[in-house]
ZADREN-361839 format. One line per field, with one value per residue: residue in one letter; y, x, z of N, C-alpha, C in turn; residue number from 1. Coordinates in steps of 0.001 Angstrom, whole numbers, plus 500000, padded with zeros to 6 digits. Last residue first. Layout:
type <- (a;...)
n.yy <- (Y;...)
n.xx <- (X;...)
n.zz <- (Z;...)
ca.yy <- (Y;...)
ca.xx <- (X;...)
ca.zz <- (Z;...)
c.yy <- (Y;...)
c.xx <- (X;...)
c.zz <- (Z;...)
seq <- (NUM;...)
***
This chain:
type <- (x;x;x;x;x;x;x;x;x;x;x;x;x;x;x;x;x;x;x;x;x;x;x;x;x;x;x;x;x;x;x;x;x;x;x;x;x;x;x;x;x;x;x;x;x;x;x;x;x;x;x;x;x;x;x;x;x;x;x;x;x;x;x;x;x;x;x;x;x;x;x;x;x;x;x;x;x;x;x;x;x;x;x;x;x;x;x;x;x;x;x;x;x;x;x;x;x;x;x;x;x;x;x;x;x;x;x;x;x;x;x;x;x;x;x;x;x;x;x;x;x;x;x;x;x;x;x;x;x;x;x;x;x;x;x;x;x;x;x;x;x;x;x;x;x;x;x;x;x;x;x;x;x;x;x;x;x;x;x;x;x;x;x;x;x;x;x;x;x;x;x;x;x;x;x;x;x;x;x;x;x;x;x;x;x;x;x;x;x;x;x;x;x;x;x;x;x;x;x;x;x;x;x;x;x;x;x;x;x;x;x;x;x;x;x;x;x;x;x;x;x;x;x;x;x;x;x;x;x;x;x;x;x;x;x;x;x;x;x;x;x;x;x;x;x;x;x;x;x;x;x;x;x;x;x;x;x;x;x;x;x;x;x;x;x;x;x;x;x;x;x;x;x;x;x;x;x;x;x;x;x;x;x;x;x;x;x;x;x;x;x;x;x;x;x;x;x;x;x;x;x;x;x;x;x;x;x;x;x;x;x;x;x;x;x;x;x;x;x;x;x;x;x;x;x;x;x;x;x;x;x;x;x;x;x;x;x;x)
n.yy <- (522926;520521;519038;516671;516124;514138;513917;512208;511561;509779;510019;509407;507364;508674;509665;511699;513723;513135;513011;515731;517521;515240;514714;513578;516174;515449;516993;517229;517120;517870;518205;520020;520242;523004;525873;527949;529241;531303;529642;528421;530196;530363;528099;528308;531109;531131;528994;526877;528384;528029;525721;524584;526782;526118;523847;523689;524548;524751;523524;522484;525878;528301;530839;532449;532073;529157;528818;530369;529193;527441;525055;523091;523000;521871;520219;518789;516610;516947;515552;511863;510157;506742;503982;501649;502041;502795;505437;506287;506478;508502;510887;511056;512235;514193;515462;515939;517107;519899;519047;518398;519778;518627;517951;517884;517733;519069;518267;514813;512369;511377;509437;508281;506501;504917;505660;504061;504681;507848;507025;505608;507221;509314;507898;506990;509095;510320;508523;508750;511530;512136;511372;513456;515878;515959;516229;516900;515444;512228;509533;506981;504868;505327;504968;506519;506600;506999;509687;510200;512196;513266;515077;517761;521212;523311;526560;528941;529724;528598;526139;525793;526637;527625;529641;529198;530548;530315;532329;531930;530614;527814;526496;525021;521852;520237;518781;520144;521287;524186;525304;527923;530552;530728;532375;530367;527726;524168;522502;523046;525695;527313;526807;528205;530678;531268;530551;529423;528902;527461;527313;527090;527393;527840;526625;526876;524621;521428;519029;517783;516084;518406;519752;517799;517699;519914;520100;517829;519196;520891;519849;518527;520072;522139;519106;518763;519297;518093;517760;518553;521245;522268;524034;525772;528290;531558;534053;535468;536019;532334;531485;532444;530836;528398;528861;529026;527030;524331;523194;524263;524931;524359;524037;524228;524403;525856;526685;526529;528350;531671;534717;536217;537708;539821;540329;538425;537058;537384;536031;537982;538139;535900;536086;538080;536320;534937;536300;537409;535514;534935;537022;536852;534603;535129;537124;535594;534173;536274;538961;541344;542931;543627;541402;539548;539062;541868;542864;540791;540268;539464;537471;536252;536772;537720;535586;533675;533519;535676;537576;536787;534612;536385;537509;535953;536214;535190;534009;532852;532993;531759;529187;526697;524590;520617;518338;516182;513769;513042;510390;509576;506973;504697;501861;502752;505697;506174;506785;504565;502593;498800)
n.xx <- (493834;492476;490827;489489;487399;485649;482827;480282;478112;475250;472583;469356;468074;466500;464857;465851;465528;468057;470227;469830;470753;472002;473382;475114;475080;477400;478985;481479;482460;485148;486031;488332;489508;488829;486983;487429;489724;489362;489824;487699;485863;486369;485643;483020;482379;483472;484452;482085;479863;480868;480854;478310;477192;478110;477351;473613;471498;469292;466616;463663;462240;463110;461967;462777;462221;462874;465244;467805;471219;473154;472301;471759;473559;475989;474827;476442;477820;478415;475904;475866;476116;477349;476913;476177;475167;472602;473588;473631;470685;470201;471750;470614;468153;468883;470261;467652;465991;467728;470670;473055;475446;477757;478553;480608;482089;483941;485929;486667;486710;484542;484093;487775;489974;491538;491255;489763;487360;486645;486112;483727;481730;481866;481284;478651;477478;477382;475814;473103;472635;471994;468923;468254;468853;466980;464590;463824;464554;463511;464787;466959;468253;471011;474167;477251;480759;482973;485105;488264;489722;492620;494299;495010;495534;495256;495551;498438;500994;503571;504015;502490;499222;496117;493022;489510;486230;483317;480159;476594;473604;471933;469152;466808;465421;462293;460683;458474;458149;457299;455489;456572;457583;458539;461021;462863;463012;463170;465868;468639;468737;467142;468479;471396;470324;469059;471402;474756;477848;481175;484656;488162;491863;495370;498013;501765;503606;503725;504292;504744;502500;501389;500200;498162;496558;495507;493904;492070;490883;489639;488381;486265;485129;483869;481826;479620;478184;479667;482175;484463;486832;489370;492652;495279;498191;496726;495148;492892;491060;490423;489147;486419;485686;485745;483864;481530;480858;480986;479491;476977;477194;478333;481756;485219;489033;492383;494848;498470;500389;500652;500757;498920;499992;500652;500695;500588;499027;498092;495543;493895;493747;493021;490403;490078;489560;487577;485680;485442;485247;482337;480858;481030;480003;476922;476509;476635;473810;472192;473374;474572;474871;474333;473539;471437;470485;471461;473540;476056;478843;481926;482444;480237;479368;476994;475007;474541;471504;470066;470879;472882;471348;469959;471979;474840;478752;481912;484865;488212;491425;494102;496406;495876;499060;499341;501348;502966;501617;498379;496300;493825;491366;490335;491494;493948;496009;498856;501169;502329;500996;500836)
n.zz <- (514072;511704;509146;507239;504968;502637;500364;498939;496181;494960;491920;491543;488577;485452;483640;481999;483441;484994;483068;482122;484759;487150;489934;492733;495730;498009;500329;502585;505522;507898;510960;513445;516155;518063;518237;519536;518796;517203;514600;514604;514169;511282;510491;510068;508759;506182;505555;505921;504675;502023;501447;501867;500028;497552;495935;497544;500463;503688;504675;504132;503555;503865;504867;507920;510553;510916;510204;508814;507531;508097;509766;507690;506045;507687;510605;512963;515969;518637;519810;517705;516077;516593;514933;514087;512216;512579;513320;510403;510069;511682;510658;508161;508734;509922;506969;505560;506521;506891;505118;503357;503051;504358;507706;510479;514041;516237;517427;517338;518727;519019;517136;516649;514652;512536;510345;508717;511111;510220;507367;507216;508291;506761;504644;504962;505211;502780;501268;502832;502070;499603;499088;501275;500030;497841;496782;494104;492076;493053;493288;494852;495515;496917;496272;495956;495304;498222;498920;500524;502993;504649;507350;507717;507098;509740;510699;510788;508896;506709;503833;501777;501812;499872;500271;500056;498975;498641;497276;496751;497750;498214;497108;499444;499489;500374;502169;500909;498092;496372;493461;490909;489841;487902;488428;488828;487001;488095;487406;486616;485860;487675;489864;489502;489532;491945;493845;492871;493959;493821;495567;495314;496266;494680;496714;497149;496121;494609;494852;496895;498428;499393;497480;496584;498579;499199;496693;497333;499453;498113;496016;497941;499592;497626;495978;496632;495098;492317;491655;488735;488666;486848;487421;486028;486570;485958;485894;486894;484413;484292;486035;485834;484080;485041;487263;485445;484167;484027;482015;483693;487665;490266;490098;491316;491051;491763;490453;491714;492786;492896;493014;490574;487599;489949;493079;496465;499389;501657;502582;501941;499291;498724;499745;497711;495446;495908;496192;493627;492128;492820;491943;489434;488464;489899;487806;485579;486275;485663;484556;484440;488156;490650;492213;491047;494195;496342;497977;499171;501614;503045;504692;507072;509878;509738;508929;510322;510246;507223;505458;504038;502315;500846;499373;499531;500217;500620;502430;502759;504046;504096;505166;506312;505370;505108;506421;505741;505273;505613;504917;503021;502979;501762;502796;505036;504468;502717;502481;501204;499396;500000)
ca.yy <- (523675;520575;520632;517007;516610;514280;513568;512126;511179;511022;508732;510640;507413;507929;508847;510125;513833;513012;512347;514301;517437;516492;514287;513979;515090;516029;516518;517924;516109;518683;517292;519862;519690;522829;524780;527244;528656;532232;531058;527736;529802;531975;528299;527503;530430;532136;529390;526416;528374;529476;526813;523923;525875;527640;523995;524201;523480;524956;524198;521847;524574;527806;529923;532352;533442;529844;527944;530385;529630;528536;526437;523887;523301;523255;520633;519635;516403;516616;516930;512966;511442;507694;505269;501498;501161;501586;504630;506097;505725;507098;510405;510578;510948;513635;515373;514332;515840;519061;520404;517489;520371;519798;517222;518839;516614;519375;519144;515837;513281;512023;510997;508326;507840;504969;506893;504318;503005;506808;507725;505012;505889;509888;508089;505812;508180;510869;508890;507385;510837;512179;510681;511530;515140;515422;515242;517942;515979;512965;509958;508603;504917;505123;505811;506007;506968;506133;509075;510153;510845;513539;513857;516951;519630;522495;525108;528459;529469;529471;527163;524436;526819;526431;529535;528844;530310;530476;531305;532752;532179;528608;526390;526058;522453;520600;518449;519982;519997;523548;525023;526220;529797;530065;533279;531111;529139;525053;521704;521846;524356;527390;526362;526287;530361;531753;529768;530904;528360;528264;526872;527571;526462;528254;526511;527188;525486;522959;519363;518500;515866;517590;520095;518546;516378;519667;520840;517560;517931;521477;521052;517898;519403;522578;519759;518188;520436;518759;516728;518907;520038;522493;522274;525512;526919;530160;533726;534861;536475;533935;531136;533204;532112;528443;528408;530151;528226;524816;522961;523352;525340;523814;524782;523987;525001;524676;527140;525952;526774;530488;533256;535797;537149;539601;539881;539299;537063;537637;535410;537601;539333;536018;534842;538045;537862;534749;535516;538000;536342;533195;536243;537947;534599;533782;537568;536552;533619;535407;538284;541585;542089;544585;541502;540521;538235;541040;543317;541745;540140;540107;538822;536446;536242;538744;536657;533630;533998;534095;537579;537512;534293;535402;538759;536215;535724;535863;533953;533786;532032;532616;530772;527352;525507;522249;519007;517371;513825;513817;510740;509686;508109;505634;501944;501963;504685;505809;507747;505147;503460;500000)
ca.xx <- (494203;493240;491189;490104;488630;485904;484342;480677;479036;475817;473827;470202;468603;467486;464534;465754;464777;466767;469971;469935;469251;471930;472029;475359;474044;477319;478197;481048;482385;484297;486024;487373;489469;490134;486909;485923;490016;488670;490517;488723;485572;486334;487500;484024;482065;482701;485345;483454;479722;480711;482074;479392;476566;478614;478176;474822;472075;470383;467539;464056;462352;463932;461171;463675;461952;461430;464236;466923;469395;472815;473510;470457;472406;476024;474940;475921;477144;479622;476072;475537;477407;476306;477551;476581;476328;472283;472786;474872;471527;469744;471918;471864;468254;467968;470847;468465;465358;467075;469629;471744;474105;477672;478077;479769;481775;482517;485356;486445;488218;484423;483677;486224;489736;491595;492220;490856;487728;486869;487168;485112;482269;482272;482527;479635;477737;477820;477016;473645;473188;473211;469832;467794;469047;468872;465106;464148;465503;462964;464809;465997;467403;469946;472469;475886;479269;482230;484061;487747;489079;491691;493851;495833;494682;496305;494988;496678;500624;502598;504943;503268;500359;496778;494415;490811;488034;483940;481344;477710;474296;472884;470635;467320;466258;462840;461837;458811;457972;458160;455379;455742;456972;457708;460152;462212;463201;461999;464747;468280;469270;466810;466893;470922;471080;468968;469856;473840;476996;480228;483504;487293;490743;494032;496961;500440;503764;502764;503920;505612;502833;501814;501322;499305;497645;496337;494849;493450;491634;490675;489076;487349;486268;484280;483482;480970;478361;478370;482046;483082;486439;488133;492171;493530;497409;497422;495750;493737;491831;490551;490184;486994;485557;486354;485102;481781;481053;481641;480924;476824;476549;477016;480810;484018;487541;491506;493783;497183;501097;500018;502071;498827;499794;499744;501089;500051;499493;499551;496992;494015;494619;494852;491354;489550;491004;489581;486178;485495;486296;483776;480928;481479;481232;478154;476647;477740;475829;472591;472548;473774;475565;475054;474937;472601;470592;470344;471807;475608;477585;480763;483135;480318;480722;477597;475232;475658;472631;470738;469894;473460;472399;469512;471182;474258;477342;480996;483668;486877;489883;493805;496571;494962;498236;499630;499851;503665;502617;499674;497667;495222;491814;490049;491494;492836;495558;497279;500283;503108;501037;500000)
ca.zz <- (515030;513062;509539;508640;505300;504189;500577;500110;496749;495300;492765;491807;489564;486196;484682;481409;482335;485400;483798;481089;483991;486023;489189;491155;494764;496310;500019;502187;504939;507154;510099;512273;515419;517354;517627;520172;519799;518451;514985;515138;514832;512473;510384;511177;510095;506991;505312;506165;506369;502902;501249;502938;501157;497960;496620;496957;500014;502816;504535;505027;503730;502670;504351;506311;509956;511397;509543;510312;507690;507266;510217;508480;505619;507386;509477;512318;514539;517849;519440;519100;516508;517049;514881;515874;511928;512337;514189;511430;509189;512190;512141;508323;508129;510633;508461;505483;506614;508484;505768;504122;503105;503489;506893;509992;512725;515181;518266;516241;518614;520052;516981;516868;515475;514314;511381;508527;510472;511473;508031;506760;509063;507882;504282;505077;506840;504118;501135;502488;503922;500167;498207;501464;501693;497673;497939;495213;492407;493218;491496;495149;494577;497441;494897;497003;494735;497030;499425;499161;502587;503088;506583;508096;506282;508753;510734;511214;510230;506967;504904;502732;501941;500987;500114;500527;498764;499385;497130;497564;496637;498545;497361;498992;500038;499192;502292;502556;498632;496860;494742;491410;491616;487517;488013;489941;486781;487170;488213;486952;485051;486403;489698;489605;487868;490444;494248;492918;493551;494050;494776;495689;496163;495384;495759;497468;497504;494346;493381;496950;497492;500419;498279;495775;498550;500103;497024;496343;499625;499450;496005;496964;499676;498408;495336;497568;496240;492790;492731;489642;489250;486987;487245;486277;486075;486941;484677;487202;484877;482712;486031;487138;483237;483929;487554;486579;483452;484948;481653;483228;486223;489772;490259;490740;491113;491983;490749;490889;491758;493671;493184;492099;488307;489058;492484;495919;498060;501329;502191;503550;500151;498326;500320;499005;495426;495488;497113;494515;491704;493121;493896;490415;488552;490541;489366;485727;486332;487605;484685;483912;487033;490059;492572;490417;493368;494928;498732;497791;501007;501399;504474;505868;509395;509955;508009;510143;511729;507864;506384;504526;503267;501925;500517;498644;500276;499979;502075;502752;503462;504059;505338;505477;506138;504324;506277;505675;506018;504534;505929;503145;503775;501073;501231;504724;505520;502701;502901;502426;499051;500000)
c.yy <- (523228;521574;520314;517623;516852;515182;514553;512444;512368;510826;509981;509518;508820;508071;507822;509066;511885;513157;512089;513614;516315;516583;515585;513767;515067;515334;516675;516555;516868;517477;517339;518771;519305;521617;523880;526147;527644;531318;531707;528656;528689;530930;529740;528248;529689;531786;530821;528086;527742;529543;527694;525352;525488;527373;524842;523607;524278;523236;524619;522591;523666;526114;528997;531057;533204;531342;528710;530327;529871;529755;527332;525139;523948;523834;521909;519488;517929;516581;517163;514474;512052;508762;506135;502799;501483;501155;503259;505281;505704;506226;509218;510072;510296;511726;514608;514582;514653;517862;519292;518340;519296;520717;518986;518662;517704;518383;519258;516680;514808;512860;511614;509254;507691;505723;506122;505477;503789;505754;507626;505928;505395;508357;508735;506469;507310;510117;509386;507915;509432;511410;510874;510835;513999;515211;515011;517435;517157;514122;511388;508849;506060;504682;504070;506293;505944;506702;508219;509347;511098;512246;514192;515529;518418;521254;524276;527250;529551;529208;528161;525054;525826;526995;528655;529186;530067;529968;531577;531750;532597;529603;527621;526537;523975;521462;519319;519940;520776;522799;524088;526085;528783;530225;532250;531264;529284;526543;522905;521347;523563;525746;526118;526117;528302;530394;530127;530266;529771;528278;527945;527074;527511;527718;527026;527015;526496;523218;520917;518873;516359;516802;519467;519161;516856;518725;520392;518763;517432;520605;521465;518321;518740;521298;520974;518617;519600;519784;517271;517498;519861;520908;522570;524400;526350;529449;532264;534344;535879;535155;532084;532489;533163;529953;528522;529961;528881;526063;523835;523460;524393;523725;524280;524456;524576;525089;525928;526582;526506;529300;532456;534774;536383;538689;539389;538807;537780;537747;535836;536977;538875;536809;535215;536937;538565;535572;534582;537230;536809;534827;535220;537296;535639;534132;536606;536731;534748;534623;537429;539895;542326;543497;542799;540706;538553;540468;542296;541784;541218;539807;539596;537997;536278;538734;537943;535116;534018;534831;536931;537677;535488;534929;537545;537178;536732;535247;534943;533767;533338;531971;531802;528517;525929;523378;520213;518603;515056;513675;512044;510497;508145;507049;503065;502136;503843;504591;507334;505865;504161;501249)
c.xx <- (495725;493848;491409;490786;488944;487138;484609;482556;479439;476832;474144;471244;469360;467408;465451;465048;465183;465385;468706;469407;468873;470440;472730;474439;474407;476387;477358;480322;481387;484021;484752;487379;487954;490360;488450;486659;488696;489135;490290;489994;486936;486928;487831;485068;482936;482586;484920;484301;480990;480791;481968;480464;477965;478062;478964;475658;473054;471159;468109;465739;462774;463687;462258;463126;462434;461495;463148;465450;469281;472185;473087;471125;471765;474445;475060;475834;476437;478982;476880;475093;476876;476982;477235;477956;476808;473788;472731;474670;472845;470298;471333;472213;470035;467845;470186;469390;466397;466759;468839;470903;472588;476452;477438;479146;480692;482651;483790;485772;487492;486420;484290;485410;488023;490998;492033;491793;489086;487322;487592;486120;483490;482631;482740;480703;478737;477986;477969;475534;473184;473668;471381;468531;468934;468895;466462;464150;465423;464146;464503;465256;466603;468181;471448;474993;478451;480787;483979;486589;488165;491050;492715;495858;495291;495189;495191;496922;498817;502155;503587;503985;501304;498356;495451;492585;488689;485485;482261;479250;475563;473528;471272;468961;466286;464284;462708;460021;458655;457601;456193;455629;456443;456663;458558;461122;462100;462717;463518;466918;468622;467508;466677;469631;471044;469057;469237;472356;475956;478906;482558;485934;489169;492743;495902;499503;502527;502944;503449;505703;504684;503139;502025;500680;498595;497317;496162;494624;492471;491438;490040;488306;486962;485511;483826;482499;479017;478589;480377;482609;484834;487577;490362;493740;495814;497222;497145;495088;493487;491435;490667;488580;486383;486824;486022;483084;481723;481858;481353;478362;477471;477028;479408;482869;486460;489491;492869;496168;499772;500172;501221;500471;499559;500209;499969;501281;499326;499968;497968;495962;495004;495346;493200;490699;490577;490255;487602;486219;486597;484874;482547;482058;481775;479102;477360;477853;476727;473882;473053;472764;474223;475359;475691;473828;471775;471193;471177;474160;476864;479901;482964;481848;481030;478774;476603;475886;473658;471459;469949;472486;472699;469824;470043;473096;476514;479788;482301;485570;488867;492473;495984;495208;497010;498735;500201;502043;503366;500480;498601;495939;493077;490668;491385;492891;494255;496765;499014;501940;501633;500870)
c.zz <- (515440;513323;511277;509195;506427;504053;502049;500298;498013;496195;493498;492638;490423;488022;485582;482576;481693;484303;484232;482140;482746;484896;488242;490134;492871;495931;498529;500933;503738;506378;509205;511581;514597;516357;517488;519442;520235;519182;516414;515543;515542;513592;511229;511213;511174;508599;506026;506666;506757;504834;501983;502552;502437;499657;497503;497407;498544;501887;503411;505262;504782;503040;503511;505746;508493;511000;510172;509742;508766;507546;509310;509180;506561;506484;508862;511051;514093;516422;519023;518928;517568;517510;515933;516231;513713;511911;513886;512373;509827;510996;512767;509578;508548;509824;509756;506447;506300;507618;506546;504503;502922;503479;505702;508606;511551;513769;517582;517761;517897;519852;517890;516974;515954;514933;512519;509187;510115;511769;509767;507339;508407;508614;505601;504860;506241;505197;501865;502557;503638;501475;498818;500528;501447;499043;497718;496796;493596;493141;491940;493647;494327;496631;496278;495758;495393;496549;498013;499139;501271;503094;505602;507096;506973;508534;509719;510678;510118;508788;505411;503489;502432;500946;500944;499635;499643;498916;498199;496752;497437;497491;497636;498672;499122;500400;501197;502609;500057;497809;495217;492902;491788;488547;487415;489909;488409;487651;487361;488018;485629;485338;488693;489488;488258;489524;492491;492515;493518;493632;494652;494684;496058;495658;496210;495941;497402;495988;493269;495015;496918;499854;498795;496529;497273;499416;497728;496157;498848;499522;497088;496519;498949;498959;496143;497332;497272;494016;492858;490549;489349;487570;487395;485853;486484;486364;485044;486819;485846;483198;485402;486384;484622;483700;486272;486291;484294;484747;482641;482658;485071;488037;490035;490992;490370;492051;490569;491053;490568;492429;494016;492338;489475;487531;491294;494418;497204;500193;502613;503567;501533;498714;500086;500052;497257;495971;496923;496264;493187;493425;493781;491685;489473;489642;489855;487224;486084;486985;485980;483866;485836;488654;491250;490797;491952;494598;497782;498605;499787;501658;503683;505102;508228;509844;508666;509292;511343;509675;507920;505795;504209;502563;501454;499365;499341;500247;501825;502109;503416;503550;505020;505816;505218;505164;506091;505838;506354;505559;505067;503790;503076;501567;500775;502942;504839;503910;502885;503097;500640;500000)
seq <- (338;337;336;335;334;333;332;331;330;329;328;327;326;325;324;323;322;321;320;319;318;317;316;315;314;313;312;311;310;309;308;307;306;305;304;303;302;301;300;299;298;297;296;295;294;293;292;291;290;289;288;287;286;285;284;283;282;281;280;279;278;277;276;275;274;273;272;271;270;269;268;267;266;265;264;263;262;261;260;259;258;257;256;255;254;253;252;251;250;249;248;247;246;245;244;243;242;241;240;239;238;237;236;235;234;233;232;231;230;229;228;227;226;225;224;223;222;221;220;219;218;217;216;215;214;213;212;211;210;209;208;207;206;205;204;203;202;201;200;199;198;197;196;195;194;193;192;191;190;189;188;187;186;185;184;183;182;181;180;179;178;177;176;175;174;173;172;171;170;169;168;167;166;165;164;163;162;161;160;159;158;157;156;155;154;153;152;151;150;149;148;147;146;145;144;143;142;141;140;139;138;137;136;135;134;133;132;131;130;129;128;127;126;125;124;123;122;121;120;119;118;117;116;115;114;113;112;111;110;109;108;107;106;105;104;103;102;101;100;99;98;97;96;95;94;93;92;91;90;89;88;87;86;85;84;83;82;81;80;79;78;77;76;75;74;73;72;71;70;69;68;67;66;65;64;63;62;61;60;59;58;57;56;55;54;53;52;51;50;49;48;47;46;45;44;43;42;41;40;39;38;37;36;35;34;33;32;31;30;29;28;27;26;25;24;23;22;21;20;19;18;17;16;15;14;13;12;11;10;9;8;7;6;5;4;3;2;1)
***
């Protein structure tokens, strides 16, 4: 087996890279939200001053780059950073492609759905770790607009939303990694398996993800030796209440049990009794934001010292579901230590 790989899906860096600089943009529902005040942007509309809703999500990513590279340090124009790491909801990854343009770095475009926040952090890290790249930039994003419209009905229709339906998230969030630096460090990376619960419904992604989410928060446990009770905050992408409630008796039934050590960044978002968004939050701008807005404050103040972010991807697309397929969805872990 491979020096750095614990079990079949975790990997051990051996040299864990810093998160020297992060940040996070929001959208005016988010900004509403309890968290709205950690946010380091927020826009008042949807626009965001643009001429349509994906320009506005490229704004937001740009913005939360060049946000993260000031926190950084980095400066320089080109930025001195090895890679630009990035994905996005929209369809050939418009955002992430068209934010790379300036930038002008090497580009890797990823898409994991709204798991790609860690997938992005996690292959960051193992680039470094690696000793293929002394800093990379990471970042995702997403906009409630411009995803309705691809992949389910336009705003401007108002159909009527299901119970369990989620609300995705308007915002993006960036990381800057470093193999020299100071704050909280990637320690370990777990690479989740595609789950397909049989869901088809695309506005039940909670229930198609917390399959995916327990078994890669239980495989990582299994391949670290470790148990909940090491993590200060176990924190799952955007399950929001019916599948975070799902996930916690699907853990249950592997003789899991997170306890209060368990959140979600769906339902964290929001504030389900003044902000109609359902059962919560969801996107990949979802886990990015409340990661890079929230926790990582939060490990900064000392509340938090070991993180274990599991960020969450329903991979349905509109082919897909227009053919009557299956929603499969995957699950990737990162483990941020103080």
């Amino acid at each position: 087996m491979a020096e750095k790989r614990l079990g079949y899906q975790t990997v051990r860096l051996a040299s864990p890279p810093y998160i020297v600089g992060a940040a996070a943009v929001a959208g005016p529902m988010e900004a509403q939200g309890p968290l709205g005040h950690e946010f380091d942007q927020t826009y008042p509309d949807l626009l965001a001053g643009q001429q349509s809703f994906e320009k506005a999500e490229r704004l937001m990513m740009q913005d939360a780059c060049q946000l993260a590279l000031k926190k950084a340090g980095v400066t320089g124009s080109p930025p001195e950073v090895d890679y630009f790491l990035a994905g996005d909801l929209l369809n050939q990854l418009i955002t992430s492609t068209f934010s790379a343009l300036p930038l002008a770095v090497p580009f890797l475009g990823l898409y994991g759905a709204c798991s790609t926040f860690a997938e992005s952090v996690g292959l960051g890290a193992m680039l470094i770790d690696g000793g293929y790249a002394d800093r990379v930039l990471c970042a995702t994003s997403s906009h409630n607009a411009a995803s309705e419209r691809q992949y389910r009905y336009p705003t401007e229709y108002g159909n009527q939303r299901k119970p369990y339906s989620q609300w995705t998230v308007t915002g993006a969030g960036a990381v800057v990694l470093a193999a020299a630096g100071s704050g909280p460090r990637i320690t370990h990376v777990t690479v989740g398996k595609v789950a397909d619960l049989g869901i088809k419904d695309p506005y039940n992604q909670g229930a198609a993800m917390a399959p995916a989410a327990v078994d890669t928060i239980d495989v990582h446990l299994k391949d670290t030796g470790r148990s909940v009770d090491y993590y200060d905050l176990i924190v799952t992408g955007d399950l929001a209440r019916f599948g975070s409630q799902m996930a916690i008796n699907l853990a249950a039934d592997r003789n899991l049990y997170l306890g209060d050590r368990y959140q979600d960044c769906g339902v964290l978002i929001y504030d389900s009794e003044k902000q109609d968004v359902h059962s919560g939050g969801s996107g990949c701008a979802c886990s990015a934001i409340v990661t890079c807005g929230h926790l990582l404050k939060e490990m900064s103040r000392g509340k938090i010292k070991r993180l274990l972010v599991v960020a969450t991807g329903a991979l349905l697309s509109p082919t897909s579901f227009q053919q009557g397929e299956n929603i499969p969805a995957v699950a990737h872990a990162i483990a941020i230590e103080g």
